[in-house]
BAVEX-174940 format. One record per atom (N, C-alpha, C): residue in one letter; x, y, z. Coordinates in steps of 0.001 Angstrom, whole numbers, padded with zeros to 6 digits, always signed. Layout:
! residues N
AXYZ ...
This chain:
! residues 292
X+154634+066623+110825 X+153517+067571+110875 X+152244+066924+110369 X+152156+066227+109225 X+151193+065705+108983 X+150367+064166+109893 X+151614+063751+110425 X+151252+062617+111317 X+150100+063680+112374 X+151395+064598+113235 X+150135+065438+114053 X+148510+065643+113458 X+148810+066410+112251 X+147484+066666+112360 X+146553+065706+111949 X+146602+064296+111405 X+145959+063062+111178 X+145745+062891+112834 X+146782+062866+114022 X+146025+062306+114910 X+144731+063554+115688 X+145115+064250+115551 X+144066+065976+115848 X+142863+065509+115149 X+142669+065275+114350 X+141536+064556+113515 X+140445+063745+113904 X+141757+062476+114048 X+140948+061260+114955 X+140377+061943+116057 X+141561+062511+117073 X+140728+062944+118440 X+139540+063587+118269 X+138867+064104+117026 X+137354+064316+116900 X+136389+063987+116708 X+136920+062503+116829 X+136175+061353+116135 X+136001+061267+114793 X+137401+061532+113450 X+136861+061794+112120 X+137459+060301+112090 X+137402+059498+111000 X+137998+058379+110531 X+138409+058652+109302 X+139908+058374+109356 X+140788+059064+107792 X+141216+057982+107293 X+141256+058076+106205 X+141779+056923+104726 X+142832+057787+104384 X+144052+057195+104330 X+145265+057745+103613 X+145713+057039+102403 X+146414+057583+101135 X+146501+057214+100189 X+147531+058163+099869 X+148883+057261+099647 X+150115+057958+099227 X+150374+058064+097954 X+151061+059616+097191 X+151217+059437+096308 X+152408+061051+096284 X+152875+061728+095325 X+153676+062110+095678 X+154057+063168+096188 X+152534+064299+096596 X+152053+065250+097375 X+151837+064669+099133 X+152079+063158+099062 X+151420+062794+100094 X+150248+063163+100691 X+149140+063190+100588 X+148036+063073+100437 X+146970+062807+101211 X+145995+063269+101856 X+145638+062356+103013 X+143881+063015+102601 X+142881+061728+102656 X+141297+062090+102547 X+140732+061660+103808 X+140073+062898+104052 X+139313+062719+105607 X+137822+062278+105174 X+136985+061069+105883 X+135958+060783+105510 X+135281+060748+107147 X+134282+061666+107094 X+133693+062101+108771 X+133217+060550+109204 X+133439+060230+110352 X+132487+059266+111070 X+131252+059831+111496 X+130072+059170+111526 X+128592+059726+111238 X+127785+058765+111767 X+126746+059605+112706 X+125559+058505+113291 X+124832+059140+113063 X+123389+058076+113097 X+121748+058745+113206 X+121479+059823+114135 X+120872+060627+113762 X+119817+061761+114456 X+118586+061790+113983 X+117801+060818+114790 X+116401+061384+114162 X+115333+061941+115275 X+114695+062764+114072 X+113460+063352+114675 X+112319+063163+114531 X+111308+063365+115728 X+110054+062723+115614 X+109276+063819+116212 X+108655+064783+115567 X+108569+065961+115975 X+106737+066039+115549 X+105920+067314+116568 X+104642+067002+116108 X+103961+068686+116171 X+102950+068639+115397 X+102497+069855+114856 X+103208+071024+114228 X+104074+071183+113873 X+104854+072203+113280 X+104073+072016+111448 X+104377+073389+110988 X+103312+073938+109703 X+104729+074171+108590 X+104695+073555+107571 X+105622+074155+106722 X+105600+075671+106732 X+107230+075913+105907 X+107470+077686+106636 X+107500+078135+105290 X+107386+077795+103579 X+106975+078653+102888 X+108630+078822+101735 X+108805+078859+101289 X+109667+079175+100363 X+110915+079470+100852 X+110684+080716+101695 X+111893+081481+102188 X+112452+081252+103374 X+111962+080013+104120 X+112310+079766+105476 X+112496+077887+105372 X+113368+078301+106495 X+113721+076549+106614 X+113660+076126+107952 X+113552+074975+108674 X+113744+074745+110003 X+115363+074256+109802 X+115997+073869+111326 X+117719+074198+111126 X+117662+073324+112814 X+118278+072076+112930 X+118501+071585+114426 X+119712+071876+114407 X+119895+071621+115536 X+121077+071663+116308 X+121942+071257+117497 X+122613+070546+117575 X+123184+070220+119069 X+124228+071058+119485 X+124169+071147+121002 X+124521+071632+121561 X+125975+070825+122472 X+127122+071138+122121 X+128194+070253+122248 X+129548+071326+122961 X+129778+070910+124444 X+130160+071562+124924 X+130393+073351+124932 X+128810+073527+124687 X+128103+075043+124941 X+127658+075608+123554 X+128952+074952+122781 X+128350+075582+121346 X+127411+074787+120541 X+126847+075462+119815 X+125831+074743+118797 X+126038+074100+117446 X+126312+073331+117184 X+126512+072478+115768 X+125790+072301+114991 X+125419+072637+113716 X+124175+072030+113043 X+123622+070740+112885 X+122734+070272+112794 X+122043+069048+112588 X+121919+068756+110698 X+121726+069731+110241 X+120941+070376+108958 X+119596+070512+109037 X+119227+071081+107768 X+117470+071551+107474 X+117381+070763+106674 X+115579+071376+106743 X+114338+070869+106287 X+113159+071752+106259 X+112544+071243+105484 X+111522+071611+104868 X+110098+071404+105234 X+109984+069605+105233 X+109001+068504+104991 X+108554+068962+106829 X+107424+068905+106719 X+106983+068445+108398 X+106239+067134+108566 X+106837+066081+107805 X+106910+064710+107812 X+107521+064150+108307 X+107345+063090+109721 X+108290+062775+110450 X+108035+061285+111077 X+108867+060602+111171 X+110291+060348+111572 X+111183+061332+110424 X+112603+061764+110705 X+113370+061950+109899 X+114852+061791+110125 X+116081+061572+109354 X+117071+060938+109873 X+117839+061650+109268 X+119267+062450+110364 X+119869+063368+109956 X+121239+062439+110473 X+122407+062562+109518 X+124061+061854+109787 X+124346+063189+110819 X+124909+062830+111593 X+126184+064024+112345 X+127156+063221+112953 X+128148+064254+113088 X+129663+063449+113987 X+129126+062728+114964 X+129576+061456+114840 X+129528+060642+115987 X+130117+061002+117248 X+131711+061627+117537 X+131769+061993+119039 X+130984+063281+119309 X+130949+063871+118365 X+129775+065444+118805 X+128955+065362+119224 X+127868+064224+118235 X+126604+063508+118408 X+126120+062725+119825 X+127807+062056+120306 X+127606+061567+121655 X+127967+062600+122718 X+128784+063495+122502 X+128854+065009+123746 X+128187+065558+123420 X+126951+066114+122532 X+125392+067024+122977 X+124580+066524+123976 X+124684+067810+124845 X+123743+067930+125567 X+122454+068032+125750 X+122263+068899+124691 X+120625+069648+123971 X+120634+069613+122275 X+119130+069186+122224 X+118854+069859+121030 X+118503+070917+120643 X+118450+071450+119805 X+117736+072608+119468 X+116699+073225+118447 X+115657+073400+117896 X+115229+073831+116674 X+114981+075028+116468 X+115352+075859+115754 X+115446+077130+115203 X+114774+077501+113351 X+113988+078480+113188 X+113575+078611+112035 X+114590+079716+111132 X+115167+079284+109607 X+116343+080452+109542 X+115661+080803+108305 X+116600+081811+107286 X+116510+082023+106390 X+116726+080752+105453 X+116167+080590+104513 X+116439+079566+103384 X+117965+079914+102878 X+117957+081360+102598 X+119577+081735+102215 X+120041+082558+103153 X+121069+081671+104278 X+121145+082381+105208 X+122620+082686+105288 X+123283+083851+105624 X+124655+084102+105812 X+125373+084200+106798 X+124207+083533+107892 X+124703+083740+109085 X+124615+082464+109806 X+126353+081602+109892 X+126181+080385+110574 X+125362+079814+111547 X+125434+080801+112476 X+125009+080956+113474 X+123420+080593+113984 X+122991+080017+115066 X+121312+079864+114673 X+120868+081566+115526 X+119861+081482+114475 X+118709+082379+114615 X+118209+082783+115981 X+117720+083624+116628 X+117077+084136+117398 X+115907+083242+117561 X+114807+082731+116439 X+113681+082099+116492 X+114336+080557+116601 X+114370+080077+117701 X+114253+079187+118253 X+113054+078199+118786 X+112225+077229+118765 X+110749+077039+118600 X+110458+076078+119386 X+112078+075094+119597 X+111699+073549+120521 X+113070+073352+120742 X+113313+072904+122052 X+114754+072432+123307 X+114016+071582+123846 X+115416+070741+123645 X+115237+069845+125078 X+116804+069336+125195 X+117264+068675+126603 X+117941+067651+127460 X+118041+066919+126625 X+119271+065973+126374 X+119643+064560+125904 X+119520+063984+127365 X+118705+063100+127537 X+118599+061815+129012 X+119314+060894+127952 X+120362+060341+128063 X+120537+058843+127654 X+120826+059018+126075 X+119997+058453+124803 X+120268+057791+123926 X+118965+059084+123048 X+118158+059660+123910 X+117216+060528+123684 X+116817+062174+124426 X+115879+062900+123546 X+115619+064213+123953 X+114262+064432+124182 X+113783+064599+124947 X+111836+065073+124786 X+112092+066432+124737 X+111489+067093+123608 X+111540+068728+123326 X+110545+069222+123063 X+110376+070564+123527 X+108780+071519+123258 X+109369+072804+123287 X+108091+073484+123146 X+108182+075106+122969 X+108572+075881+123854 X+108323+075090+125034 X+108645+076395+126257 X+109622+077522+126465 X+110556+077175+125520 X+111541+077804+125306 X+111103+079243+124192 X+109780+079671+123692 X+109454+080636+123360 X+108495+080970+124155 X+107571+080468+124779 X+107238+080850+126190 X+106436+080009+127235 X+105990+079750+127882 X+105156+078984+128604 X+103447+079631+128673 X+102904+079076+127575 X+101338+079342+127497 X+100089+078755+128417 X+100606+077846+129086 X+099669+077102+130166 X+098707+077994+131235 X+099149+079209+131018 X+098083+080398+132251 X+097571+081310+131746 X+097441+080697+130148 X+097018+082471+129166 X+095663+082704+129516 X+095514+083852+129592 X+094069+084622+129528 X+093878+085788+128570 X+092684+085875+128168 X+091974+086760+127086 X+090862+087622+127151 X+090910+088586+126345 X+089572+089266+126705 X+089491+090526+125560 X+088333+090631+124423 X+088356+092176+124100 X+086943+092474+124037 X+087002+093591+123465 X+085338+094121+123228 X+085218+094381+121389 X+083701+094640+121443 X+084067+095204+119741 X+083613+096394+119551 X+084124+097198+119079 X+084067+098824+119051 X+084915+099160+117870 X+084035+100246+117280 X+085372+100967+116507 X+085567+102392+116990 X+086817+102416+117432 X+087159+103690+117958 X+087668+104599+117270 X+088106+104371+116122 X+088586+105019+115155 X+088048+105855+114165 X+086637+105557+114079 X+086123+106947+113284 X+085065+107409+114081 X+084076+107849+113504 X+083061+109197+113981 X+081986+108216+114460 X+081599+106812+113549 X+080597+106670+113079 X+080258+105583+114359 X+078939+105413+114802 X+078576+104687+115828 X+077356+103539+115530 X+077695+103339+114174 X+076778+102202+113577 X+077083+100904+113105 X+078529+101151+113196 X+079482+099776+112745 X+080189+099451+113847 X+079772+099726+115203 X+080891+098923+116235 X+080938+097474+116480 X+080493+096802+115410 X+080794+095099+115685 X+081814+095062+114602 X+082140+096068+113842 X+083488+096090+112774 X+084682+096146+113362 X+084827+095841+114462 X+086511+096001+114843 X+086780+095285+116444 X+087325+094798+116731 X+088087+094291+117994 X+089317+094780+118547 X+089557+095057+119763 X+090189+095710+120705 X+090712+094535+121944 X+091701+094193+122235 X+092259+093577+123243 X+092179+094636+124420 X+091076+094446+125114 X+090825+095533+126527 X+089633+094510+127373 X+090037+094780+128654 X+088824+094653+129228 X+088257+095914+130231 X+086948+096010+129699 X+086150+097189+130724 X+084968+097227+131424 X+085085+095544+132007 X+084628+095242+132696 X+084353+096207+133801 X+085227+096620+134426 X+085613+097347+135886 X+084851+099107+135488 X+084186+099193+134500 X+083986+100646+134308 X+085027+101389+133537 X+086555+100885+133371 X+087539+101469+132770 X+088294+100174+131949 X+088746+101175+131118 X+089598+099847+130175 X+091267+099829+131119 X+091680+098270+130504 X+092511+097429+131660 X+092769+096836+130499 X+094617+095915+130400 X+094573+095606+129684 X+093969+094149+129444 X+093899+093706+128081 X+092945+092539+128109 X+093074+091347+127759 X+094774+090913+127667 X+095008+090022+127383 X+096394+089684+128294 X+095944+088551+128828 X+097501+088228+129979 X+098230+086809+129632 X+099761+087387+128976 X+100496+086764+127950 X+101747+087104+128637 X+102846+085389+128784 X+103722+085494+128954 X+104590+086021+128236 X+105733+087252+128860 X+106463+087490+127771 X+107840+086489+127238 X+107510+086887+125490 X+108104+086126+124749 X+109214+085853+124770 X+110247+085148+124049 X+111694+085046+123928 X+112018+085808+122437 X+113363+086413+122139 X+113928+087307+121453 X+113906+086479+120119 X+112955+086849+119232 X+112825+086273+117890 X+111318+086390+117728 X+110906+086906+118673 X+108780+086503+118414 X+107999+087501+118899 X+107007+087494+118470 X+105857+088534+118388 X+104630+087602+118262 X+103799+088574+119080 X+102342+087948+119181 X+101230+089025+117497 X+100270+088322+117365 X+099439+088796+116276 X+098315+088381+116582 X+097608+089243+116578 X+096132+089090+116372 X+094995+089034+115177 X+094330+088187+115202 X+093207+088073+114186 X+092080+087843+113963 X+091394+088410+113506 X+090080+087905+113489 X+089812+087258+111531 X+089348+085907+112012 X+088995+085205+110984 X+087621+085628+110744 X+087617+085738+109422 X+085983+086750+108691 X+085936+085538+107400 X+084736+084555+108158 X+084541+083791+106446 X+085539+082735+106285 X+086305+082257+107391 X+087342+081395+107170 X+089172+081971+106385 X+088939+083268+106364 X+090112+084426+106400 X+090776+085009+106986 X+091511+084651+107424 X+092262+085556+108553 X+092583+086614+108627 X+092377+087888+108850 X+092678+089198+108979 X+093626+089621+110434 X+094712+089658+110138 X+095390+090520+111042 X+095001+091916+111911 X+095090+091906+112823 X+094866+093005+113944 X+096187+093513+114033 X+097343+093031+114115 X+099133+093636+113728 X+099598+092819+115065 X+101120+092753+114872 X+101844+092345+115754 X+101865+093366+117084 X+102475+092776+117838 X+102845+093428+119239 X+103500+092763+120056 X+104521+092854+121187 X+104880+092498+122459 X+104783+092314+123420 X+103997+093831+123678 X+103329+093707+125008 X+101762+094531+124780 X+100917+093711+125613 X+099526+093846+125700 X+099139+094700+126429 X+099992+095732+126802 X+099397+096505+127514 X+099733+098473+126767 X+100278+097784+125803 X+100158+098954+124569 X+099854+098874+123071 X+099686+099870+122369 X+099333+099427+120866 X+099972+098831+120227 X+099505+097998+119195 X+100335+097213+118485 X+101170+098067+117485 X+102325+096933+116513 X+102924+098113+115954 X+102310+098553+114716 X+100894+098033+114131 X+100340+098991+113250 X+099272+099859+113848 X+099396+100252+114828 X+098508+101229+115167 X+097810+102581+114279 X+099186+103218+113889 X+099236+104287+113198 X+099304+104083+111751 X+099327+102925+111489 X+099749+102774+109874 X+098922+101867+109519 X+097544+101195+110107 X+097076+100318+109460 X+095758+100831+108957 X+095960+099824+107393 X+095230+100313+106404 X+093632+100320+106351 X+093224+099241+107791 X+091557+099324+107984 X+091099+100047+108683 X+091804+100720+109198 X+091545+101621+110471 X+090501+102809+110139 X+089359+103642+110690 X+089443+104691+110373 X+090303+105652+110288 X+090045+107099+109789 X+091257+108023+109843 X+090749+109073+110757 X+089535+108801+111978 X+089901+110113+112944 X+090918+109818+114316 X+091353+108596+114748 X+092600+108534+115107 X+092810+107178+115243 X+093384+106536+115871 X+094471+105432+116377 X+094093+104060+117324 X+092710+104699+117984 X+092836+103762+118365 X+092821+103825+119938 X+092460+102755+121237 X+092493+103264+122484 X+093919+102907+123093 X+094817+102519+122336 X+096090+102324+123335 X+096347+100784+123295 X+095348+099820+122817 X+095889+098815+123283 X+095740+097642+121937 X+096028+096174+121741 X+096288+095856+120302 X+094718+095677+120217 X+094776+095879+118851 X+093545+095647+118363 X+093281+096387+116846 X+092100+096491+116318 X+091677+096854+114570 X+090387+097046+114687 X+090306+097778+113485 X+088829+098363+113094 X+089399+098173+111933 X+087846+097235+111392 X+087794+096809+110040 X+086569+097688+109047 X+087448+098922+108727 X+086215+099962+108256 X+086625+100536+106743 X+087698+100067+105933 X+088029+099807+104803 X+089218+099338+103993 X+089374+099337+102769 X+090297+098758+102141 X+090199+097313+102607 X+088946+096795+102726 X+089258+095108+102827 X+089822+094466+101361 X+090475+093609+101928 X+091013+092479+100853 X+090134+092143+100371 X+090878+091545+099175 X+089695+090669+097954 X+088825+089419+098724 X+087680+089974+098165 X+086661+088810+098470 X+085732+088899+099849 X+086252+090223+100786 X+085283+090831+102021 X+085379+091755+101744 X+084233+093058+102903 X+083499+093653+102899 X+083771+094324+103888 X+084265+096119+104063 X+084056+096616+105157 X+083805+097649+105294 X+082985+098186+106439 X+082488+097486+107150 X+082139+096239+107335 X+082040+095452+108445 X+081995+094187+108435 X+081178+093969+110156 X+080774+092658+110220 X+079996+091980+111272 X+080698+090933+111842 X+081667+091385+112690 X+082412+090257+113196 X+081419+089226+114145 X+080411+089130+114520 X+079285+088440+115519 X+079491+087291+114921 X+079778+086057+115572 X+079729+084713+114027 X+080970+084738+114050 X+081683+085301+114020 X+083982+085132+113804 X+084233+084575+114813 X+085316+084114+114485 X+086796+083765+115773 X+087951+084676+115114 X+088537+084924+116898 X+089087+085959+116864 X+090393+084885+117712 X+091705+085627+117278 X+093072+084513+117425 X+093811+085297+117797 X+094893+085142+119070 X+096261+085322+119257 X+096850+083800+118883 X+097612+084549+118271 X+098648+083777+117759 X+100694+084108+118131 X+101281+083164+117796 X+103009+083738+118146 X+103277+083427+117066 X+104545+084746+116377 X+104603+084615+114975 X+106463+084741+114819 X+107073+084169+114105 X+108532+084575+114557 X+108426+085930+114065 X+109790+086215+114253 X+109868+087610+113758 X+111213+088068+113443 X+111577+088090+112272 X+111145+088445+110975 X+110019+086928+111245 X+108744+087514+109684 X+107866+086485+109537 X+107976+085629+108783 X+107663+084448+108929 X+108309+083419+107429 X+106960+083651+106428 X+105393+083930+107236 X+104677+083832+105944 X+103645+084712+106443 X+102682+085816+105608 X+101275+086557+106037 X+100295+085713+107180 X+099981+084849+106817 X+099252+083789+107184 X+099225+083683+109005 X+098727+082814+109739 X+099066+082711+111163 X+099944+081736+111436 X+100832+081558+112462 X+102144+080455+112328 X+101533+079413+113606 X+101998+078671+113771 X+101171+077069+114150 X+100890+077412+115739 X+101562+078436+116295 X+101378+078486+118079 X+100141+079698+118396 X+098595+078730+118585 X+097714+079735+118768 X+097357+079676+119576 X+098106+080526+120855 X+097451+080442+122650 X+096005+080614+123006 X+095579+081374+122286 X+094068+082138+122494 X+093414+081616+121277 X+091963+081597+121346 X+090737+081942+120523 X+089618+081934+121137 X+088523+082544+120231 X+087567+082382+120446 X+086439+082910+119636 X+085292+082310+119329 X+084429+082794+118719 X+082827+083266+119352 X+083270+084859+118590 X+081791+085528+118982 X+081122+085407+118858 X+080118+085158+120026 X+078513+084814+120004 X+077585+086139+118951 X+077088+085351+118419 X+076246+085667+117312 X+075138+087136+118036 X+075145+086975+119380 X+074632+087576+120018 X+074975+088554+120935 X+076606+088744+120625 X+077044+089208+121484 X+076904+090963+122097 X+077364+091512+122600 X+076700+093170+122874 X+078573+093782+122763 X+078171+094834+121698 X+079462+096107+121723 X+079488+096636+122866 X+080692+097352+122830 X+081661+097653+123735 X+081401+096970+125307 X+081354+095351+125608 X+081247+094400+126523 X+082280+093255+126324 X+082711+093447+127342 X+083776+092142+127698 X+083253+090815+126978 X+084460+090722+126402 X+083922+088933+126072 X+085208+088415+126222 X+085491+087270+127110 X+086119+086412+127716 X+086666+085150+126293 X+088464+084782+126482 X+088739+083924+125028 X+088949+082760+125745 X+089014+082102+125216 X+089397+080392+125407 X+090863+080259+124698 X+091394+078712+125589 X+092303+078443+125304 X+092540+078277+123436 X+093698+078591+122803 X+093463+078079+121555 X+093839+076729+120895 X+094060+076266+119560 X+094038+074855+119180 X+095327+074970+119615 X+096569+075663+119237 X+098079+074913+119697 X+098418+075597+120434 X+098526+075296+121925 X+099432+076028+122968 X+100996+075557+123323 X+101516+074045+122860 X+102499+073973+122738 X+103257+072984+122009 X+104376+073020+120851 X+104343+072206+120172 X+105669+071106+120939 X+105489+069854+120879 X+106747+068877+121366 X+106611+067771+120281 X+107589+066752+120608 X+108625+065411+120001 X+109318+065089+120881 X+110210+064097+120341 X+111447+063583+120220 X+112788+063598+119180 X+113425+063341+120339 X+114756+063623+119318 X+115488+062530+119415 X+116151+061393+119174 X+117093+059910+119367 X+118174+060211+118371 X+119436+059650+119406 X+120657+059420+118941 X+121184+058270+118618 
């Protein structure tokens, strides 16, 4: 019995040292090759989050291990025959204390093993290459018609009617889009959402909003009180950039997370409730390498 399962072993490529004594005895010591990664733009994830690779070895996923550092080259041991039957890599963002083997939903970069190597990117949370943008600034939310450069709205009403105003591939199962407008080099959240063609999910519950209602239906904020420390609101967004961003979800941090399809900043001159058109943003997709 023990011969069997020493050779079950080997067939996994482990390499065993035996050492008799009067339990008979046997120490398994894994056989192990390089995995490294050479990975580019990714943002440390903050205390409570870790990044987590993975290969993909006849369908199932194996860990690579985590990290932290977004310093790279980096060099991870894994089973050598595993290491040589993956197909794919994988990167996934998990819990720091996670109880669930399994990888995560937030998945961030895949690719193909060709050969001895992997070229991997984001596409696998969505393909940003055709994004388009658009809001106005209005606050729809209270009475008052003297502060409408205090708030932004993802709409366009161009056409005489509002339409929605931002055209975004939909995401993969782990992510949410967020909006923001940076005030002063601050980022202020507008709230998450899915789809752009309804309110986000703080519509009803967010704390800048006025209180005579909600809002026109589609993502967006009015910045008309309870600002955070150190701004002012009412506020003059004219002079800001305003950000979609993709955020996992659950979030690893308040802050904006490194994939920003959209931006753009408002002309100093610009006119309320009028279309203003966004530009591509700084990261639309993050890639590397992966070598075995």
């Amino acid at each position: 019995m023990i011969k069997k399962t020493i050779l079950g072993v080997l067939a996994l490529g482990i390499f065993a040292t035996s050492c008799s004594n009067d339990d008979d005895a046997t120490v398994i010591i894994p056989e192990t090759s390089p995995l490294t990664l050479n990975l580019n733009g990714l943002e440390a994830l903050g205390n409570d989050f870790v990044y987590e690779g993975w290969i993909i070895v006849d369908g199932n996923p194996v860990s690579t291990g985590t990290f932290n550092s977004v310093n790279f080259p980096q060099t991870f041991q894994v089973n050598t025959l595993q290491l040589n039957a993956a197909t794919t890599f994988v990167l996934s963002v998990e819990p720091a204390i996670d109880p669930d083997p399994a990888p995560a939903a937030t998945k961030i970069l895949a690719g193909d093993f060709s050969g001895a190597s992997a070229v991997v990117n984001s596409n696998l949370v969505a393909d940003f290459s055709q994004v388009e943008g658009a809001f106005i600034l209005a606050t729809p939310t209270d009475m008052d018609d003297t502060n409408e450069s205090s708030g932004v709205w993802f709409l366009d009403n161009s056409s005489g009617a509002a339409t929605t105003g931002l055209i975004l591939p939909e995401l993969s199962e782990g992510w949410k889009y967020e909006g923001w407008a940076v005030i002063d080099g601050t980022p202020i959240s507008t709230g998450t959402f899915t789809d752009a063609s309804m309110a986000d999910d703080n519509a009803a519950t967010s704390p800048f909003k006025g209180d005579s209602n909600n809002g026109p239906g589609y993502p967006g904020e009015d910045y008309l009180q309870n600002a955070p420390a150190g701004l002012t609101f009412p506020t003059d967004l004219k002079g800001q950039t305003i950000v979609v961003s993709v955020e996992p979800s659950p979030d690893n941090d308040p802050a904006p997370f490194t994939l920003k399809p959209l931006a753009h900043m408002i002309p100093s001159d610009a006119m309320e409730h009028s279309t203003i058109t966004m530009g591509d943003g700084p990261v639309t997709i993050l890639e590397g390498s992966v070598t075995r």
